[in-house]
C-alpha positions in Angstrom: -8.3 -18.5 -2.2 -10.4 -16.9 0.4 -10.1 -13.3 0.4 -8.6 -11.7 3.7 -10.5 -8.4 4.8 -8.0 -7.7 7.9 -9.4 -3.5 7.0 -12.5 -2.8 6.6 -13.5 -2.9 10.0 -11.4 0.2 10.3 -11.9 1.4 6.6 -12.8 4.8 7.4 -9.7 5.2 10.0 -7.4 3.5 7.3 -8.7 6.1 5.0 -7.5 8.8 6.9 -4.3 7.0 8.6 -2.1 5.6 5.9 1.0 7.6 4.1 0.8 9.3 1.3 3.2 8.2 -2.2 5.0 10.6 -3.6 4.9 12.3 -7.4 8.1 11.2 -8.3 6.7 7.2 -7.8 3.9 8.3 -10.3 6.3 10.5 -13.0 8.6 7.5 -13.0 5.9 5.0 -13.5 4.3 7.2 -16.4 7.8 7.5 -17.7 7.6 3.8 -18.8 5.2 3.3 -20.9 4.1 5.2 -24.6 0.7 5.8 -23.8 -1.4 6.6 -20.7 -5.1 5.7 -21.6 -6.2 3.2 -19.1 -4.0 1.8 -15.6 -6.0 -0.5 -13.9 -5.2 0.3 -9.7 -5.5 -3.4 -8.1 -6.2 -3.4 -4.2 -7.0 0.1 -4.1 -7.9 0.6 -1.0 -9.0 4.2 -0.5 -8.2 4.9 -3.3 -4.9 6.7 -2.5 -2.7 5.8 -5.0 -5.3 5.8 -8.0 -6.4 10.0 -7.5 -2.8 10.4 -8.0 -2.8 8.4 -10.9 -5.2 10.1 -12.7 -3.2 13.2 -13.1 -1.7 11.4 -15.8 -4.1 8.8 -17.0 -7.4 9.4 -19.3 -8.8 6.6 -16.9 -8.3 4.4 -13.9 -10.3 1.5 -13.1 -9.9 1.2 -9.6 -11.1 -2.2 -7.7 -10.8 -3.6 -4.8 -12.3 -7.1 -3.1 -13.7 -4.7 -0.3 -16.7 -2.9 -0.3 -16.6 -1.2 2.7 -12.8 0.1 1.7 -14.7 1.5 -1.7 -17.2 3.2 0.1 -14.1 5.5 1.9 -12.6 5.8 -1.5 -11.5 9.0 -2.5 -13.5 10.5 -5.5 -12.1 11.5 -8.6 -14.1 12.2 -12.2 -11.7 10.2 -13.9 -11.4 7.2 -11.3 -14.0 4.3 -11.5 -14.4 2.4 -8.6 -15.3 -1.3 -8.6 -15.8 -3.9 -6.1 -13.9 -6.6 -7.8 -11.0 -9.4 -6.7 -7.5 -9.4 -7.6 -7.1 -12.5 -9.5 -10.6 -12.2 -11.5 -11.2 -8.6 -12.3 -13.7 -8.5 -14.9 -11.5 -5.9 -17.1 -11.3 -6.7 -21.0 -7.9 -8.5 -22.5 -5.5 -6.5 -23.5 -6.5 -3.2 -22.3 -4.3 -2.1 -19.5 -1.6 0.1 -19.8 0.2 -0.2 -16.3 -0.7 -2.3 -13.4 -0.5 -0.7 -9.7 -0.4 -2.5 -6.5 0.2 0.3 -4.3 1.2 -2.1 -0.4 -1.3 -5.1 -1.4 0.4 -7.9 -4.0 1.9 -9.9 -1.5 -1.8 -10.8 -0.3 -2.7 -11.7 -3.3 -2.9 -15.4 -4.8 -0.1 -14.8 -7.5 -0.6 -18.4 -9.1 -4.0 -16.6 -9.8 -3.4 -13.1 -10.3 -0.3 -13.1 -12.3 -2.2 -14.6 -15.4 -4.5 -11.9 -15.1 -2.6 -9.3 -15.2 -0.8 -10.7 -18.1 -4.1 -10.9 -19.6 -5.4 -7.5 -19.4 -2.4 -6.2 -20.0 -0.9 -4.3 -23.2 1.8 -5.4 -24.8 5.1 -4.0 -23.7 2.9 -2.7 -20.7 4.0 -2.5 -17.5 3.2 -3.7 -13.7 4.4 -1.9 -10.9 4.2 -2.6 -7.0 5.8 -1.4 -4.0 5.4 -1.4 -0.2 6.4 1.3 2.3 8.6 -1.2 5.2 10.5 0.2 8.5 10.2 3.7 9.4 12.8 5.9 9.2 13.5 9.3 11.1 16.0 11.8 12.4 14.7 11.4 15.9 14.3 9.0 18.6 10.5 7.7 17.9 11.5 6.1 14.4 13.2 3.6 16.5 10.1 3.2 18.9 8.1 2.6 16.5 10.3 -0.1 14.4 10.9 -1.8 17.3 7.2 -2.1 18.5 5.9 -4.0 15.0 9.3 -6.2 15.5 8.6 -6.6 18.8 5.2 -7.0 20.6 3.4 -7.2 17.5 6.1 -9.7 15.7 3.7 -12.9 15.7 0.8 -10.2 15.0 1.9 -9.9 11.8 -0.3 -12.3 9.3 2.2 -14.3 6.7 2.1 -12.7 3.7 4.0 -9.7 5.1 6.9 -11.5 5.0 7.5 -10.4 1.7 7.3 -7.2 3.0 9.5 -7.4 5.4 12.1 -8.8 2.6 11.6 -5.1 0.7 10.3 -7.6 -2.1 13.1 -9.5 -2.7 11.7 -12.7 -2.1 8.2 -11.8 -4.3 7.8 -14.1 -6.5 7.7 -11.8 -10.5 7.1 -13.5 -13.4 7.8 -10.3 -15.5 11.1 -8.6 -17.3 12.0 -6.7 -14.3 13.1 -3.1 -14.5 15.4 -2.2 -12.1 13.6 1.2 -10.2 15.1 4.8 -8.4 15.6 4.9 -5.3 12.1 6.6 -3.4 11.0 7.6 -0.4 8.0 8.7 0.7 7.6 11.1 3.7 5.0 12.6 5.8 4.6 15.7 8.4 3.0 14.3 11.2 2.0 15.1 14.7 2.3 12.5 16.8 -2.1 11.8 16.9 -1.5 11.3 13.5 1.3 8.9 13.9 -0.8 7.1 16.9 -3.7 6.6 13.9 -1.3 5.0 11.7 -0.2 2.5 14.1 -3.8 1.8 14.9 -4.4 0.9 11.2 -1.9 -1.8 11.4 -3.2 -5.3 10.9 -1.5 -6.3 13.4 -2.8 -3.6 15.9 -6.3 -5.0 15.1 -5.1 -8.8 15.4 -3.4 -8.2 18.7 -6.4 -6.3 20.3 -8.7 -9.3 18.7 -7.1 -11.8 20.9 -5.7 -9.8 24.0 -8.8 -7.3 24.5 -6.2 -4.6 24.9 -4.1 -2.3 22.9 -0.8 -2.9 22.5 0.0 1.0 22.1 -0.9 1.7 25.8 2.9 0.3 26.5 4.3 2.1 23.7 2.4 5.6 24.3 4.2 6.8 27.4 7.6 6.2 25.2 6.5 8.0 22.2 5.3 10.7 24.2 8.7 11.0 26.1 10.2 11.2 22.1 8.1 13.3 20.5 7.2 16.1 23.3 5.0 18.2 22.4 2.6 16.2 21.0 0.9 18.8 18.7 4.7 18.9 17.2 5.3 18.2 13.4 7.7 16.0 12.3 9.2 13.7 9.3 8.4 10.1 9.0 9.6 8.5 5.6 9.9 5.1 4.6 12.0 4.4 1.8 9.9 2.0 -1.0 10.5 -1.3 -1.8 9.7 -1.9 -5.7 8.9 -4.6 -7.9 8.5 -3.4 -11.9 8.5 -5.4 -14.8 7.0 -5.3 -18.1 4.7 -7.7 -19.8 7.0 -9.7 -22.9 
């Protein structure tokens, strides 16, 4: 399966764009499993999800089929970074202790990747991946903003997110799934901020690709109406969609 780089052309903006996961996602993970030697962070990214693993973890291998997306990794002592696929990581049988896919399984090859990770893994040890999905707010631009990636960007969108779009109910999981808390994860954004996270979208990128425009010059003059001042801080939060299961 051909890997499908729809961010590193915008690696460094993702970096600094994309919401943040909450402590409680990580406590409840770490509340799994006996022992926190080694978690092995698949589709890293930035690395966002695996500096916040290693306030609990001796180590985190960290890899990612991206270069350029490990060059904008955050650094951390106790986080390796490695350029390295999903489905053929290079990591020794046997010595995982969790598996995190922090918004990346569902473009994964899971005929390839699931035997890997049941490879690597511990037994009893556990995998764990979520996705953040529609916005939610207490104010009018929450709905602005859902309706724009259902809307112009809707065929935007490339086909593995329909999984997302499902929360993860329709993931295939060959694992004894565990049945997760309910979590959110929010951020306090001005609306620049929100404006970068809508330019990170895949689909953002696609739809600029093919229509040498961007589709947020229609949406901008709504969000601005929203949000007023657009210096302004307010709550986004998207409530995560989970998949955890433990290896039998």
């Amino acid at each position: 399966m051909e890997f499908k780089d729809y961010f590193s052309d915008q690696s460094k903006n993702y970096a600094e764009s994309r919401p943040h996961y909450p402590d409680e996602l990580f406590e409840y993970l770490v509340s799994l499993i006996p022992n926190k030697d080694t978690v092995w962070d698949v589709g890293t990214g930035n690395g966002q999800a695996a500096i916040s693993l290693a306030k609990y973890f001796n180590k985190v291998i960290a890899t990612d089929a991206s270069k350029e997306q490990i060059s904008n990794a955050f650094a951390n002592e106790k986080v390796e970074y490695i350029v390295a696929s999903a489905e053929d990581s290079g990591l020794e049988s046997n010595s995982i202790d969790l598996v995190t896919c922090a918004t990346c399984i569902h473009w994964f090859d899971f005929e390839k990747f699931y035997p890997e990770v049941q490879r690597i893994l511990k037994p009893d040890g556990v995998i764990a991946a979520w996705c953040y999905v529609l916005l939610e707010t207490d104010e009018d631009f929450g709905a602005l903003v859902n309706d724009f990636a259902l809307g112009p960007l809707k065929d935007y969108w490339p086909h593995e997110r329909d999984y997302v779009w499902t929360m993860y109910k329709s993931l295939p999981f060959p694992f004894e799934e565990i049945k997760p808390p309910t979590i959110y994860g929010r951020m306090n954004w001005n609306m620049i901020q929100l404006v970068n996270y809508l330019n990170s979208w895949s689909s953002t990128k696609q739809y600029i690709k093919k229509h040498h425009s961007n589709p947020l010059e229609v949406l901008l003059p709504k969000l601005e109406k929203a949000w007023g001042n657009p210096s302004a801080i307010k709550e986004a939060r998207w409530k995560l969609a989970f998949k955890v299961g433990r290896n039998s």
